[in-house]
C-alpha positions in Angstrom: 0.0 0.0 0.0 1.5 3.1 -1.3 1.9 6.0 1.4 1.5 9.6 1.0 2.4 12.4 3.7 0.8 15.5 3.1 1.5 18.9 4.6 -0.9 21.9 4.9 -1.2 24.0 7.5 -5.1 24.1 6.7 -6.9 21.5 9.5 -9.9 20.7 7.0 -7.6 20.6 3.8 -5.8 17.6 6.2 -9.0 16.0 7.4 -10.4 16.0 4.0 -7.2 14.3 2.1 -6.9 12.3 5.0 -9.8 10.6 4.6 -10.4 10.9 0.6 -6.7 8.9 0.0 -7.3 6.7 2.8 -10.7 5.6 0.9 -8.7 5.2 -2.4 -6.2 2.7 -0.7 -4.0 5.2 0.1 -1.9 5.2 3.7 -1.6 9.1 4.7 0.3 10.8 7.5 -0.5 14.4 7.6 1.3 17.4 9.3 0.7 20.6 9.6 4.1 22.4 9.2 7.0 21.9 7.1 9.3 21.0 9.9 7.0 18.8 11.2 7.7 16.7 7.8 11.0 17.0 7.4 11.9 15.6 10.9 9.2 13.0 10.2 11.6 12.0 6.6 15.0 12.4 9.0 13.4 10.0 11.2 11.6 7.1 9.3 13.1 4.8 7.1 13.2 7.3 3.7 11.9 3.9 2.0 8.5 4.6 4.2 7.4 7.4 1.8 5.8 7.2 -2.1 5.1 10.6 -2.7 4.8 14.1 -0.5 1.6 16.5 -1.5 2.4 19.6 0.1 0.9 23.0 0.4 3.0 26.3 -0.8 1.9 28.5 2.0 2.4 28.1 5.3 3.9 29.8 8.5 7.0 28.3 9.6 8.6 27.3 6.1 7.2 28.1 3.2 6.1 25.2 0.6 9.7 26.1 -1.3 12.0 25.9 1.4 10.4 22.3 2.4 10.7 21.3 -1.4 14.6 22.6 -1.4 15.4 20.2 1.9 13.5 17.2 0.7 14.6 17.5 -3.1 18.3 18.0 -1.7 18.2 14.9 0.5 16.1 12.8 -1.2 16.5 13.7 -4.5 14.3 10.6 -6.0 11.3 11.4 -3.5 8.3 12.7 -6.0 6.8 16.0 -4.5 3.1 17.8 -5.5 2.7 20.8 -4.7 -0.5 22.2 -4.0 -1.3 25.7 -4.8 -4.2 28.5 -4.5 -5.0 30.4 -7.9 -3.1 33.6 -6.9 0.3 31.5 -5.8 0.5 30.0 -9.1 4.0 31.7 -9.7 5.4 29.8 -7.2 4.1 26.4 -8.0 5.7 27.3 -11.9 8.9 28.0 -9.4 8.7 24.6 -7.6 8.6 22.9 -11.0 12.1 24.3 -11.7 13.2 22.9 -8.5 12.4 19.5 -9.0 8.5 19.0 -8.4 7.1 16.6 -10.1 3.4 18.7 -10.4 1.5 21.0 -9.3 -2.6 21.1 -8.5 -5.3 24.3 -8.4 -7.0 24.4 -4.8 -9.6 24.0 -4.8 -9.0 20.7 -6.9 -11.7 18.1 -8.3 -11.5 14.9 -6.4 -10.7 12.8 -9.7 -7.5 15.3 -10.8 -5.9 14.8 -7.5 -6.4 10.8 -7.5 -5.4 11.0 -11.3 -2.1 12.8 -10.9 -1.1 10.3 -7.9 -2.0 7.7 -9.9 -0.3 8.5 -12.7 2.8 9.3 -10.2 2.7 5.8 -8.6 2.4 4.3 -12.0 5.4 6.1 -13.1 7.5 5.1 -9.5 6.3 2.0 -9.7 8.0 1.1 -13.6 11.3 2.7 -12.3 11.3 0.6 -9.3 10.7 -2.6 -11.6 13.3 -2.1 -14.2 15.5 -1.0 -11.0 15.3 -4.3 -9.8 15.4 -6.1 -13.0 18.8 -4.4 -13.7 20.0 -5.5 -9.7 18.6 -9.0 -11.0 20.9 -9.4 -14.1 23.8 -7.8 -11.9 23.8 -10.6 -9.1 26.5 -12.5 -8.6 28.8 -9.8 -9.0 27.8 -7.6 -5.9 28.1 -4.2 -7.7 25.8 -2.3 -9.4 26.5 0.0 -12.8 24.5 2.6 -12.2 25.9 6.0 -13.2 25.0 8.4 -10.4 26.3 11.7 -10.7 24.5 15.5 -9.8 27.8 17.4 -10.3 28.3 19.7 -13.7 31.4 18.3 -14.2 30.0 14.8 -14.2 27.0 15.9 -16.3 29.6 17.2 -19.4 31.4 13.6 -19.0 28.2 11.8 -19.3 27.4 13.6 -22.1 30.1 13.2 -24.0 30.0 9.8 -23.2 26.0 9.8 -24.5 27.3 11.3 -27.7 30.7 9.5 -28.5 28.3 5.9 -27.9 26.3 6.7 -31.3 29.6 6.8 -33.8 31.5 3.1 -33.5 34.7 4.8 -32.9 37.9 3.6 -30.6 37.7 5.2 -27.1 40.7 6.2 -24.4 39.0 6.7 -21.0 41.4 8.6 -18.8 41.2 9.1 -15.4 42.5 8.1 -11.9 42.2 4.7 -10.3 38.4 4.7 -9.0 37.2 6.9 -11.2 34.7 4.9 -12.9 36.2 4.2 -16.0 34.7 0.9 -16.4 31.3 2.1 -15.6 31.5 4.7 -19.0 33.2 1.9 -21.2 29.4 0.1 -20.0 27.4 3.2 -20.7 29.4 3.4 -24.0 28.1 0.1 -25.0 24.5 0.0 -23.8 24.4 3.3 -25.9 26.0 2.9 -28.8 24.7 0.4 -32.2 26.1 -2.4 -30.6 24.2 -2.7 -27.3 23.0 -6.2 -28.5 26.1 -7.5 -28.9 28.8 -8.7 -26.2 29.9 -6.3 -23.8 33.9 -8.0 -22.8 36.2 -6.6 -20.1 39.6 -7.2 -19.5 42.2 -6.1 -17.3 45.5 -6.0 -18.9 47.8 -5.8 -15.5 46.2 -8.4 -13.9 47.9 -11.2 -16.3 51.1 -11.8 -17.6 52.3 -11.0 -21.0 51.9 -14.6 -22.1 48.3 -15.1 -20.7 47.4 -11.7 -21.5 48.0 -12.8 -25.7 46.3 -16.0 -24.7 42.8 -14.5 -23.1 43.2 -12.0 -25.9 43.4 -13.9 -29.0 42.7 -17.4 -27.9 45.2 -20.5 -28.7 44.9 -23.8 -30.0 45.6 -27.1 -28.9 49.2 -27.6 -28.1 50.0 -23.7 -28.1 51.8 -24.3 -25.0 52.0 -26.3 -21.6 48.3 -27.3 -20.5 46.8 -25.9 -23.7 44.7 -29.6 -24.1 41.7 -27.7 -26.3 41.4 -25.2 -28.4 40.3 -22.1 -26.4 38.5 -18.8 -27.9 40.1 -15.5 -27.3 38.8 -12.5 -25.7 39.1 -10.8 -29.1 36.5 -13.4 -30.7 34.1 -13.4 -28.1 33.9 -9.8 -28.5 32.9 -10.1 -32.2 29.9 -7.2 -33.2 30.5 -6.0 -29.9 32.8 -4.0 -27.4 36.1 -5.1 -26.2 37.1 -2.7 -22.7 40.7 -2.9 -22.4 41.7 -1.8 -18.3 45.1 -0.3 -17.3 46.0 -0.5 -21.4 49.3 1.3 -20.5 50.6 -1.7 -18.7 50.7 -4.2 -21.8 53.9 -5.1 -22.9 55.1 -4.3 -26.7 54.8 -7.1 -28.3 50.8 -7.2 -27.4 50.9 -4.1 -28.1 51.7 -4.6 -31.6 48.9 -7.7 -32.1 46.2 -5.2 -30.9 47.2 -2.7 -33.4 46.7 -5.4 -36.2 43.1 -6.5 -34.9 42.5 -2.6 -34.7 43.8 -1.8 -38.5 43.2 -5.3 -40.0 40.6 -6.6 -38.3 41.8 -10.2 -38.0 44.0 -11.6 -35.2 45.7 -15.4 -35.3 45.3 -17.5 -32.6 48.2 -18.5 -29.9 49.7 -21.2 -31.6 48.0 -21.1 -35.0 49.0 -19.5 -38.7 45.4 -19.1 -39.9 44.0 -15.4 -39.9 40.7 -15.2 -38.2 38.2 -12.1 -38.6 37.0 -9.8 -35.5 34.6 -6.8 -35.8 35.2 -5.1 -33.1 35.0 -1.5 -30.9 38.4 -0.9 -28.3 37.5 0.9 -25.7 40.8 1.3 -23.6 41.0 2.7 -19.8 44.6 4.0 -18.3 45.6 6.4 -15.0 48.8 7.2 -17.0 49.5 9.7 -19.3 49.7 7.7 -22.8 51.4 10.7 -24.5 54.6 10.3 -22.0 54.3 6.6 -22.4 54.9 7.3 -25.9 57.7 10.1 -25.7 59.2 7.3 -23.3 59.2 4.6 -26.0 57.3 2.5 -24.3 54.0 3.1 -25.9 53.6 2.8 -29.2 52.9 5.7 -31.1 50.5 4.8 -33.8 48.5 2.1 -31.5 47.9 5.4 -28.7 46.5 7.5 -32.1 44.4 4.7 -32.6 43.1 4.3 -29.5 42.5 7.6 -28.7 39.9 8.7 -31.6 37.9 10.1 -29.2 39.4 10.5 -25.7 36.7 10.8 -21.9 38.5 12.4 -19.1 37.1 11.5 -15.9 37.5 13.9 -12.9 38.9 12.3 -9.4 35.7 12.7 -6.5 37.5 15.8 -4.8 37.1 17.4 -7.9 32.9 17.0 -7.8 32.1 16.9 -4.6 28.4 17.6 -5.1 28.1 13.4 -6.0 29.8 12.7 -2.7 26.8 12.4 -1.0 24.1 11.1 -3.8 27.1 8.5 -4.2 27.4 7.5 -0.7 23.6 7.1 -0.4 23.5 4.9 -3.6 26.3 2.3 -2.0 24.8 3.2 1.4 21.3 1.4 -0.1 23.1 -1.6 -2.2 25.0 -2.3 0.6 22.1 -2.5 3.1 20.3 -4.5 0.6 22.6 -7.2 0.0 23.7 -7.8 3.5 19.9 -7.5 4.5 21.0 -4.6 7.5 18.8 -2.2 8.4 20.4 0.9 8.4 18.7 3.6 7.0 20.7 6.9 6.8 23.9 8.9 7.6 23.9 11.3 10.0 25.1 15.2 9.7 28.3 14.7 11.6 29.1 11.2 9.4 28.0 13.6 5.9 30.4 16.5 6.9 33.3 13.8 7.3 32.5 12.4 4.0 31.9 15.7 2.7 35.6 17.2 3.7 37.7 14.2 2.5 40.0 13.9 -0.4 39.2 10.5 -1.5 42.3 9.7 -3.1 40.8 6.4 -3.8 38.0 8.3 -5.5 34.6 6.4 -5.8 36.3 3.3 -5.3 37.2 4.5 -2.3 33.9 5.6 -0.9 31.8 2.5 -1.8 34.1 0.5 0.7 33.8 3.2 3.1 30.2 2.5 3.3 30.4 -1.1 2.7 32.7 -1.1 6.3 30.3 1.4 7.6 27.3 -1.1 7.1 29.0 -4.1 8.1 29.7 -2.5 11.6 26.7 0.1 12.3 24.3 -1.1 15.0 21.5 1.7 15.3 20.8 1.6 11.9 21.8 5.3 11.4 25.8 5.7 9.9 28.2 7.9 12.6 31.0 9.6 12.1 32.9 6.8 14.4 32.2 4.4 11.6 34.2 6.2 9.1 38.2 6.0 9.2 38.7 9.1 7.3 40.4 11.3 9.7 42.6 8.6 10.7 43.3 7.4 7.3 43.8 11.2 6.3 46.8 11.7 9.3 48.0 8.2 8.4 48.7 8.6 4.6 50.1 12.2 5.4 53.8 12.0 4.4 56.1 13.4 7.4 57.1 17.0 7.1 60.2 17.1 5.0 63.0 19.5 5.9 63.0 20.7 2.3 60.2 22.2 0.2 60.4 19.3 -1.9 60.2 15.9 -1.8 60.6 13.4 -4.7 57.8 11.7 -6.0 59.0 8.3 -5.6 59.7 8.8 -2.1 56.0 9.9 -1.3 54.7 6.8 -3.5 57.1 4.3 -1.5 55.8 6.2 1.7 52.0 5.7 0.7 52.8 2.2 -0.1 54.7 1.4 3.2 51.4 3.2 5.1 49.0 1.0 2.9 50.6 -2.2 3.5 50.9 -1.8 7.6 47.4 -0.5 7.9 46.3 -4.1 6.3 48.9 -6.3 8.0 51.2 -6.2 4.9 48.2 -7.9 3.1 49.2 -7.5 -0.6 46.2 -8.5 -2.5 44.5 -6.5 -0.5 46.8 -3.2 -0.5 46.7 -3.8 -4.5 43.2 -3.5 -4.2 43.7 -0.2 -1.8 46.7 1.3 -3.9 44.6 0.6 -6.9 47.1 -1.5 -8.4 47.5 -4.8 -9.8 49.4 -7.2 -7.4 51.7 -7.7 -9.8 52.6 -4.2 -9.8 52.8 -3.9 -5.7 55.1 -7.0 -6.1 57.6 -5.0 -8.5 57.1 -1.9 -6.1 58.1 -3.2 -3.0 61.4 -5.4 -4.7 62.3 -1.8 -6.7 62.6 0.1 -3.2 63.7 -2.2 -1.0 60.9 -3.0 1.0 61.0 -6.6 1.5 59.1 -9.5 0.6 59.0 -11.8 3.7 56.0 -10.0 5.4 53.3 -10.3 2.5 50.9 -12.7 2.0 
């Protein structure tokens, strides 16, 4: 049964919607002034409320202000304003702030129970193809939801909506927990080839001869423990999308293969001399700079230019801190879902601490903030003492230097040090942290000395 607060500060406005929605199957809570309400939502489970009808005019906060607070904290929570004939200016106003309608007092019985209706109707869909896109993402724990109210977001997903309709080669560039995967998916579900198979990769996490082998497949007798013929990344990709992660890790010699299934658009199998076609879009993700790669020599020129048609920069979280909290909310309720917990907000001292750190882990980051925060809140609210930031901020700090500069492999090996003893020298897991592959930590900690006995 749906519910509906409503808020007028006009006693037989309440009494009459009280009882004419609790006839139409309707469960109502009504209240008189806006603050009244908004305590109400800071109190209840937000989940507890379908839709808010509330008056423009009243004494303590006016219709606006109460639309402002609700819209800003629960941005997805459908408002109706209700409105007298000489306020209509304002109800045109709380349109542009996010209402979802407006209704003339006095208003015909079967216009008010039409527009919730056709509200519910509308909730109701979303709700449905929510839950049929958690359904097909089961199993992996994650959702790919893009959620974003920052302007600096907005032009990235934009460019991202636009660059999906041409079939050209992508470079995603961006920090480690950026989302870079997440726009190679909205790329594909976008673009021509949403039908076809959407295949992801991540080139550091294998070595250069498996890396060759999950791309291009091998035959029987390729190598060691090659007892079939196996298909190739490359080929199960065909009419699709092939996402290539941490591109700037893959060795020349791949390197040079991808360029011919890019130009060509054939590959040969591990172990074979027989051409085979591919049709198929690269999208490529790296947090390096290609272009230095390049100058470096160890990037090859022509593969970067053809990679990099079109190139999607995504800004690190400090940089758009207006998703910090739509963001945290959105993990806050997948996490609380799939553990079953229920905890049903963050409170204002918990917001501010997510609101004032860097995230140098970026979104990353913050979804295992609030994944830890779930797993060990007990009131079902989040607190500040659930959230390691401050700690984590002093920790990570490099000590002062005595000159003005410091160089930057000594602040990496520093941060990689910190990372290792906050986890018990833990390596897949400070990969994870350092948002590395653990084949990368592993060359880190050998190239400054750090010692190999401790890992595990």
């Amino acid at each position: 049964m749906p519910t509906i607060y409503v808020c007028d500060d006009e006693t037989d406005i309440l009494r009459y919607l009280d009882k004419l929605l609790s006839v139409a199957g309707y469960r109502v809570e009504t209240f008189s002034r806006g603050t009244d309400l908004l305590a109400r939502l800071g109190a209840a489970d937000r989940r507890e409320c379908d839709t808010i009808l509330l008056d423009v005019r009243m004494p303590d906060m006016d219709g606006l202000q109460v639309l402002e607070q609700v819209h800003k904290r629960f941005h997805d929570l459908p408002v109706v304003i209700m409105t007298a004939h000489g306020t209509i200016d304002d109800a045109v106003q709380a349109i542009k702030l996010g209402a979802y309608d407006y209704i003339m007092k006095p208003f015909p019985r079967e216009k008010l129970l039409g527009v919730l209706k056709r509200l519910l109707d509308h909730r109701r869909l979303a709700c449905e193809n929510r839950q049929l896109r958690e359904e097909l993402q089961r199993g992996t724990g994650r959702s790919d939801s893009i959620v974003f109210q920052s302007t600096a977001f907005r032009e990235v997903y934009d460019l991202t909506l636009q660059v999906a309709e041409s079939d050209v080669n992508t470079l995603i560039m961006g920090e480690s927990g950026t989302g870079k995967e997440l726009i190679a998916n909205a790329l594909h579900r976008n673009s021509p080839r949403r039908g076809k198979p959407f295949v992801s990769l991540n080139c550091a996490a294998l070595s250069d001869t498996l890396l060759e082998s999950q791309l291009f497949g091998h035959v029987r007798g390729a190598f060691t423990g090659a007892v079939i013929n196996q298909k190739g990344l490359v080929e199960e990709a065909d009419g699709g999308t092939l996402f290539l992660d941490e591109i700037g890790d893959v060795s020349p010699a791949v390197q040079a293969k991808l360029l011919r299934v890019i130009q060509e658009k054939d590959f040969i199998a591990v172990g074979s001399t027989r051409p085979r076609k591919a049709d198929v879009r690269f999208v490529a993700a790296t947090n390096k700079d290609l272009m230095t790669e390049v100058q470096a020599g160890r990037f090859r020129e022509d593969l970067y230019y053809r990679l990099n048609v079109i190139s999607i920069n995504l800004p690190p979280l400090r940089e758009r801190r207006e998703d910090i909290e739509p963001l945290a909310r959105h993990f806050l309720d997948i996490a609380t879902r799939r553990m079953k917990k229920d905890v049903r907000g963050i409170d204002d001292d918990a917001l501010g601490a997510l609101l004032r750190y860097d995230w140098p882990g970026n979104v990353r980051e913050l979804e295992n903030v609030m994944e830890r925060a779930v797993i060990l809140a007990r009131n079902g609210t989040i607190s500040a003492s659930l959230l390691p930031l401050e700690r984590e901020r002093r920790e990570h700090a490099p000590p002062p230097a005595p000159d003005a500069l410091v160089a930057l492999e000594e602040v990496e090996r520093r941060h990689i040090e910190t990372v290792l003893r906050q986890t018990g020298f833990h390596k897949s897991r400070s990969a994870e942290i350092l948002g590395i592959s653990r084949k990368t930590l592993d060359r880190k900690i050998v190239e400054y000395g750090m010692g190999d006995e401790r890992g595990a």
